[in-house]
C-alpha positions, 0 to 999 in steps of 0.5 A: 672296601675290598681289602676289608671285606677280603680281612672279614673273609679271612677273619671268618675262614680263620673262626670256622677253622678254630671251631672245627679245631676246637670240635675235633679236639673235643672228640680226640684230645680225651680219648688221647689223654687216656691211660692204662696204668693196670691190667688184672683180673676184676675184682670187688672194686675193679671191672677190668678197665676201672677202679671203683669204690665198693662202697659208693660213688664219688659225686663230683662237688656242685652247690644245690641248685647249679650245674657243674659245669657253671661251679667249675667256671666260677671256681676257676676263675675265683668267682665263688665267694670263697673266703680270702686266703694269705698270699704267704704263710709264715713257715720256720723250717725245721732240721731233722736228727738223721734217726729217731731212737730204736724204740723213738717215733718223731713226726714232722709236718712238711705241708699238706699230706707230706709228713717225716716220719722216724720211726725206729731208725726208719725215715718215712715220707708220706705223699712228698712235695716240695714242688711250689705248685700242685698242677700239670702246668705250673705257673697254673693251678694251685700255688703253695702258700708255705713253704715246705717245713723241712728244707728238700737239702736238710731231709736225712736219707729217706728209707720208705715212701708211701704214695697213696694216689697219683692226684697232683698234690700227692704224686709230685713226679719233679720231687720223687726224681730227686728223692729217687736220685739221691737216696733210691727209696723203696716206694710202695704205692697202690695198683697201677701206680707204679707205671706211671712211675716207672716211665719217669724212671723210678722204680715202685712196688704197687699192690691190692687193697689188702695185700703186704710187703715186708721191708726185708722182701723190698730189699731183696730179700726172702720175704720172711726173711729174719732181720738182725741189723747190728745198727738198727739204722735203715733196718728193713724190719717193717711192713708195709699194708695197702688199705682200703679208703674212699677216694678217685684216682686221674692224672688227665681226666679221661684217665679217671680211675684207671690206677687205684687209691688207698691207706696204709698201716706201716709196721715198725719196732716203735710201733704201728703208723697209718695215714690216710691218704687223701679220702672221703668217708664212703661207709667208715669202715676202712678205719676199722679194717686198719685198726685190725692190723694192731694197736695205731701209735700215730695216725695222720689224718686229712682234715681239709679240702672238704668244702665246695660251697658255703656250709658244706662239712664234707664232701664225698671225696674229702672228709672235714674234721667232723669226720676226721674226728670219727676216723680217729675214734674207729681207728682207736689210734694213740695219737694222730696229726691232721694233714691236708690243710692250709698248703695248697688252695684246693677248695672253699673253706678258709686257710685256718677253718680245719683246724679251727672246726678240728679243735671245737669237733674234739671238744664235742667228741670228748676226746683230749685236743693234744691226741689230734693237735694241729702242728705248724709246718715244720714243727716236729712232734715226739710220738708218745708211747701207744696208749688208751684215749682218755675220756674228757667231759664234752663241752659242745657247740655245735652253733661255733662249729657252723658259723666258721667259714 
């Protein structure tokens, strides 16, 4: 009897410590996990301590009715009526040429919002991860269900990369290493970005929503400089801007918007390239602002991770095709590609619903499905030549657009 009642007290001084542990890391694990990435002057969308979208908040995602606390709980934990997803998606990985042509323009999907893009003897990646899981803790998190469309050892010498924002799925540090190590990109990324970065020993250029940099000043360069390339391979004549869009920036939680979110215009010879980024809607005037930098030939646009409960279109940090089809239209682009989809399982709609919705939402808006087509992975696209969006008789039903899960 003794003996049980000595475990029972030590069972109980053990719980009261766990409690104890379990408050004091509440009170003291968030303020530790808290970062200063940036420290400037305030501006129209940063107060001195964070970055904020000017045109309106980001709501985090609950269905009406519940609490927030309860939704994250069941998403966690899969209890949320969320469509079934394939456990592997098929992928045939694809070898890129080492260029395209001095006036070319190729795009291959590599899985999410990573996209190769040669453009003019320039090799460009967007958001690159080859790492199988989107987390801080892998085997937790998200888990890749393809696999990347161009093999990490068949990617030619990257020139460029764009880092729009420094979530998991976007700032993947175990595949900027390599890449780093193995062909020193230049990598041009938003405010406060760049130190994250550069304490894992890779160098970035990171500016305002607004503000350029030429190719020629990322290489040491004047800034201005005149580029005569002999060999138009890996020629630094392009221009890279950071544009606004609507989205949050963390890597802990309690580090949220400390470092900025953004888009980007690439200025090539073969013509103008914007992706997106990861981003909502906000006021749909960041598309427009984009178009201002000159005729879009390719525009890589998200078009996934924009449910969070059944029948929801868009969210206020992601948008859904219906809204992708928008920003294609305001951008007055040649040709895009949607990105952000069917790679990591980041929210509720199924694995095939964005391009499905994408397809149908065309069809409403009366635009040609080959200017928005969805690619598989690993599939490489020649960019056609810039050139006015035809119009094509609308054939809309909305009815089919709702019913897909």
């Amino acid at each position: 009897m003794g003996r049980l009642i000595t475990i029972i007290r030590g069972a109980g001084i053990a719980l009261l410590f766990l409690v104890i542990a379990l408050c004091l890391a509440i009170t003291i694990v968030p303020p530790f996990l808290d970062r200063i990435y940036y420290d400037g002057p305030v501006s129209r969308h940063y107060d001195g301590a964070h970055f904020f979208n000017p045109d309106g908040d980001i709501t985090p995602p609950a269905p009406p009715g519940t609490s927030r606390s309860g939704f994250v709980a069941r998403w966690l934990l899969g209890d949320d009526d969320r469509p079934a997803w394939p456990q592997a998606v098929a992928v045939k990985p694809s070898r890129p040429a080492p260029f395209a042509a001095p006036r070319g323009m190729t795009a291959t999907w590599v899985g999410h919002a990573t996209v190769l893009v040669q453009a003019a003897g320039l090799n460009i990646l967007t958001d690159p991860i080859w790492s199988d899981y989107a987390s801080p803790f892998p085997p937790l998190g998200p888990k890749r269900v393809a696999q990347p469309g161009i093999r990490f050892d068949d990617l030619p010498k990257i020139d460029l990369i764009v880092l729009s924002h420094n979530h998991y799925d976007h700032m993947d540090l175990p595949t900027l290493k390599r890449l780093w190590a193995r062909d020193r990109p230049k990598i041009v990324t938003s405010l406060g970005n760049d130190t994250i970065l550069k304490n894992h020993g890779i160098p970035a250029t990171a500016l305002d929503w607004g503000q350029s940099v030429s190719g020629a000043a990322l290489s040491g360069l004047a800034p201005n400089a005149v580029i005569q390339c002999g060999n138009y391979e890996h020629c630094p004549d392009y221009r890279v801007h950071v544009t606004r869009n609507h989205h949050w920036g963390s890597r802990w939680g309690s580090d949220r918007n400390r470092a900025l979110w953004s888009s980007f215009v690439i200025e090539t010879r073969a013509g103008n390239i914007f992706f997106a980024g990861d981003t909502g809607a906000g006021d749909m005037g960041w598309p427009i602002e984009a178009r201002r930098y000159g005729p879009i030939r390719l525009a890589l646009i998200p078009i996934g991770a924009f449910r969070f409960w059944k029948g929801q279109m868009q969210s206020d940090a992601h948008i859904g095709p219906i809204q992708a089809v928008e920003v294609f239209r305001r951008l007055g682009a040649s040709t895009a590609i949607p990105i952000h989809w069917g790679t990591f399982r980041l929210s509720y709609e199924g694995w095939n619903t964005p391009p499905r919705m994408l397809q149908l939402a065309l069809r409403c808006a009366g635009i040609p499905a080959e200017r928005f087509a969805p690619l598989r992975i690993g599939q490489p696209l020649a960019i056609p030549t810039t050139s006015a969006v035809p119009s094509v008789p609308r054939r809309c039903d909305e009815r089919a657009i709702w019913a897909l899960e």
